[in-house]
N, C-alpha and C positions, 0 to 999 in steps of 0.2 A: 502411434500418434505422439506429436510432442505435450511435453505436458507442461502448462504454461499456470502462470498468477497473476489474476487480476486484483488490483487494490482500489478497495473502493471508499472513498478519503470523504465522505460528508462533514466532517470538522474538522478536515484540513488533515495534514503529516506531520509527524517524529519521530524521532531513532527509536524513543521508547515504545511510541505504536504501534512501529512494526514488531519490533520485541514480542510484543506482548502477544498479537496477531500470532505470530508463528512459535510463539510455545501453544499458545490455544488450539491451533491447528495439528498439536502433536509432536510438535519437536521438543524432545527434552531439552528442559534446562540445565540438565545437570552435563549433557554433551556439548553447549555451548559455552557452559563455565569453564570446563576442563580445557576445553580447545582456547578459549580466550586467554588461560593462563600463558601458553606459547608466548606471548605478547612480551611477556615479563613486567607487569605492570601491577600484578593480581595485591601490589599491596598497600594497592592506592583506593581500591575501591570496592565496597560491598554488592552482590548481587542479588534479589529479592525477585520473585513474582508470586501475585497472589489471584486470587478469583476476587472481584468489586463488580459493585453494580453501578451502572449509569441509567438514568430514568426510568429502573425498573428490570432494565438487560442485564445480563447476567456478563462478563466482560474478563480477562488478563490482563492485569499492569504489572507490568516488570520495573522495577525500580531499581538504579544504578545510583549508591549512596557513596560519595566518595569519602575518604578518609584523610584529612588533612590536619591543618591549621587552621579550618573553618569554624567560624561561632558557632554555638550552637542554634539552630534554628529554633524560633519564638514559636508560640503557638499561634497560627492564623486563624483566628474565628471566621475569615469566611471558608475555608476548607468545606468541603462537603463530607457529609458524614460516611459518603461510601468510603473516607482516604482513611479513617478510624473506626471501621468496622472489624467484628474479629472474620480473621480470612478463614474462607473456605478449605485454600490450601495455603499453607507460606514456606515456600523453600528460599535457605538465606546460604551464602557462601562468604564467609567471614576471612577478610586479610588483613591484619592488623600489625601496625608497628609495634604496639607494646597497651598502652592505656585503651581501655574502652572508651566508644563516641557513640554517643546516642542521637547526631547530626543525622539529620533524613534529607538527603540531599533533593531539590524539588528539578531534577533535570533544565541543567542552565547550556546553554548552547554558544554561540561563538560569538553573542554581546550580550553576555548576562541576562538572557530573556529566553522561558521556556516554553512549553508547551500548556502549562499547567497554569498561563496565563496569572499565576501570581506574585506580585509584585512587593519588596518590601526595599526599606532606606537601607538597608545594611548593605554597604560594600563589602562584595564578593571577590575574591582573590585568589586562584588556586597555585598551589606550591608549583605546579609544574607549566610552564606558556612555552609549548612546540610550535617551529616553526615546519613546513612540508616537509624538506631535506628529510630533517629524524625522526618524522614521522612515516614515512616511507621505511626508511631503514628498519625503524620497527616491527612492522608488518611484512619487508622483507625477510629478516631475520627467522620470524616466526615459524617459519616451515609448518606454513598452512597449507589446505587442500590448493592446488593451482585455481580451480576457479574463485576460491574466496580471496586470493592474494590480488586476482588479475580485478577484480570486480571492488575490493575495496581501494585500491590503490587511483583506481580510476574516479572515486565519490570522491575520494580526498584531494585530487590533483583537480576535480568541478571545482569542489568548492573553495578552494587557492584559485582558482580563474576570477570567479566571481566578487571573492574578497578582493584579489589586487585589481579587478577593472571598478571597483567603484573607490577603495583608494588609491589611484595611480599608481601603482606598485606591480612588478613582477609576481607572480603565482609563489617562489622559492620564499621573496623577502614577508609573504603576509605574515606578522603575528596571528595566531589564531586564539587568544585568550584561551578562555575555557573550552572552544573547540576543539584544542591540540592536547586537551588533556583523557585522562582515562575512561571519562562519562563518554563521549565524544567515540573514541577508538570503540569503546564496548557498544555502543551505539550502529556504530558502521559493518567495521566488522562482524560482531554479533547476528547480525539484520543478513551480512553475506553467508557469513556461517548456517543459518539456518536455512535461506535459500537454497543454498547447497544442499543438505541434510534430506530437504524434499523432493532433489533430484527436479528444480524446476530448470528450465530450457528457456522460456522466453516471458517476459512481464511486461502487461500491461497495466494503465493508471486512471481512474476519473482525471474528468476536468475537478480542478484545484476552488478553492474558498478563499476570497482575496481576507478576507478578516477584517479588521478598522480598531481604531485607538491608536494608541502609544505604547511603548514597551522601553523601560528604563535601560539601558544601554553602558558600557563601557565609558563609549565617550557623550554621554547625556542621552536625551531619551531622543528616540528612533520611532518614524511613522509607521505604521502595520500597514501592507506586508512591508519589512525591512528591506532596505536598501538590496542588502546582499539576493534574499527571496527574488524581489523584484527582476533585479541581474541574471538570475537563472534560470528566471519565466522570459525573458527575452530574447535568452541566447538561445530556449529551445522551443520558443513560439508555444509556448504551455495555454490554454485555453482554461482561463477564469471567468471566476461569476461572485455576486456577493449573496451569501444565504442571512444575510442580515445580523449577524453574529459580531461586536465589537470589540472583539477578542484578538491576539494574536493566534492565530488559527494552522500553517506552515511555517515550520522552522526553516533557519540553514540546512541542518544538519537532515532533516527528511526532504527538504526541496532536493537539495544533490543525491541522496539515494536516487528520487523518483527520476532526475535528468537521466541520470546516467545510468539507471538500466531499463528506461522506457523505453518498449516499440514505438508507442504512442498513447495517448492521453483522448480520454472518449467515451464512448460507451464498451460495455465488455465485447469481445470479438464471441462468435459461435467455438461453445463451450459445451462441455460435460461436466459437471460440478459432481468430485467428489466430495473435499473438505470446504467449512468454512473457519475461520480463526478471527476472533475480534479481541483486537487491542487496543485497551483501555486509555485514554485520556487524561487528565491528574483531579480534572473536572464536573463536576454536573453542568452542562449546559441546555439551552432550549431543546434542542435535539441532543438524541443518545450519541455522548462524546466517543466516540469507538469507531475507530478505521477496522471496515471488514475486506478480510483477506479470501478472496477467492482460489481454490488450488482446484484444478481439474484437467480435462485433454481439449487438446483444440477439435473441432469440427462436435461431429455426433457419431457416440459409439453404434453399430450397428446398422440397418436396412431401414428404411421409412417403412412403416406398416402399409401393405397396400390396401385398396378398396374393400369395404366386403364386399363378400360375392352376392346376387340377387337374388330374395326368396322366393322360389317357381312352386306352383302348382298345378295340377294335372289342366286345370283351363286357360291356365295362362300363354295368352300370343307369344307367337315364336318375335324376337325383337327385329326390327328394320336397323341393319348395318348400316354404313356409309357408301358403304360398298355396292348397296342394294340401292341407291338412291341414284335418280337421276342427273345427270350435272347440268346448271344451267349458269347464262352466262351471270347468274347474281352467284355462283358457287364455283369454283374451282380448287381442283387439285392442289395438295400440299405438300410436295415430297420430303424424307430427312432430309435430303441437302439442300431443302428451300431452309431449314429451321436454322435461327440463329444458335450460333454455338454457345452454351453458359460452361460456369464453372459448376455449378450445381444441378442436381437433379429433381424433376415437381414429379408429382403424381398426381396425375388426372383424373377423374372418375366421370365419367359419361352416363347420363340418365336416357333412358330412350324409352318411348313408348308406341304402339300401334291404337288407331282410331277408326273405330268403323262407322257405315252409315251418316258421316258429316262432309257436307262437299266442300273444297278449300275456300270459297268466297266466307265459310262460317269459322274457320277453323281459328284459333287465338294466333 
């Protein structure tokens, strides 16, 4: 059977969510670090996941801190206390130019706006703005597993679609701010790599969370869901709803994962659920902020149970078949080949009983 993943998005997508999702699910991080190093980039940015709770759930957030020229990040009093609790587990992968940064990078996406919906005045700047070209090279270079090269290359050439059709530009020419940089690559990549790792075949996605507000942007502030989001729900007829949440709720950067390796977007298809995996949010929100990840086999392992059998006792009437009955013109015959053809199989159970001493004008 194939073995497929459903992702089930109640406050919305990001690169870091699925992260998180698919180390929770059992994929080491420490195999995704290693493999991310191929990139050649490993000295741009730190790798972190830890166990946090969201309204109570117990959850994985992986945190990709990058290493720059960046201020150091203020303390935001609205942070939730899950984002400074001591972790359960914390594995960190440290690449550094030389001086320690104690910057905790809040995952910024391709207009300075993240997942973790929080907001501050500080322009944001990252040392390095890739345009597709070399970021393709990149990842080509990499000598990754072929499905994660074939499968990342394709997120990144979506979301270059998306960006140059809402600025009239070619896919090659977008700047991609901070999407072109190392958060972004570890983000995508990462999310294939672990795909990979699970030996999954085909994925599917909830319907999406439109979100609502503003989110301060590159070039000024941006409606929720963002331009680019919006773009990518068009081009692939993505099926939204608002859960009431004023949040930005879908990134760029998890809208094009989801485009581009959906079957389709809905409810989970007929599954076997071995694993689940929940990846953490940056958030407390009204709902438990955590995309769960579904891993199992398409259809159902095994035989449907059939009937149990009838409990007979030594007085019990022998049962009246169908076969015993007489045909009239309110009853006819049904042969297999009158039966419509399905794809699937029911199992019937027939109750039948004998009636003595009642003549049918009385019978129910």
């Amino acid at each position: 059977m194939n073995k497929i993943a459903y992702f089930e998005c109640p406050t919305g997508i990001a690169g870091d969510m699925c992260l998180g999702a698919l180390v929770h699910a059992g994929v080491p991080l420490d195999y995704i670090a290693q493999k991310l190093q191929l990139l050649g980039i490993s000295a741009e940015y730190q790798l972190r996941a830890q166990l946090v709770h969201r309204n109570t759930q117990q959850a994985t957030k992986v945190y990709v801190d990058l290493i720059s020229d960046l201020p150091k990040k203020t303390q935001n009093p609205e942070l939730d206390p899950a984002e400074t609790e001591s972790p359960t587990f914390d594995r960190r992968y440290h690449h550094h130019h030389g001086g320690e940064h104690s910057h905790e990078h809040s995952h910024e996406h391709s207009h300075e706006h993240s997942h973790s919906h929080a907001e501050t005045d500080t322009e944001i700047s990252h040392a390095h703005h890739r345009h597709l070209p070399e970021i393709e090279q990149i990842i080509v270079s990499a000598n990754l597993p072929k499905r994660v090269e074939t499968w990342s290359l394709a997120v990144f050439r979506k979301l270059a679609e998306a960006e140059g059709a809402v600025h009239g530009i070619s896919p090659d020419e977008v700047h991609f701010h901070e999407v072109g940089a190392a958060d972004a690559l570890v983000d995508i990549v990462g999310t294939c790599l672990g795909l990979d790792w699970l030996d999954v075949e085909e994925f599917y996605f909830s319907t999406m969370p439109t979100g609502g507000g503003t989110v301060k942007a590159a070039h000024g502030r941006l409606a929720v869901p963002t331009p680019a989001v919006m773009k990518l729900w068009e081009m692939h007829q993505v099926p939204v709803y608002s859960n009431g949440i004023d949040r930005e709720l879908c990134t760029p950067t998890g809208t094009a994962i989801a485009c581009t390796l959906a079957e389709s977007f809905g409810p989970p298809p007929p599954m076997q659920i071995h694993t689940i995996g929940l990846g953490a949010g940056s958030r407390n929100l009204s709902i438990p902020n955590i995309l769960r990840l579904w891993i199992g086999e398409r259809g159902f392992v095994g035989a449907v149970p059939p009937c149990p059998p009838p409990i007979e006792s030594e007085n019990s009437p022998l049962p009246i078949t169908n076969s015993q009955l007489p045909i009239t013109h309110y009853q006819l015959p049904i042969t297999n080949s009158q039966l419509p053809i399905t794809n699937s199989q029911e199992t019937i159970c027939v109750l039948e009983t004998q009636i003595d001493d009642l003549i049918p004008q009385r019978s129910p």
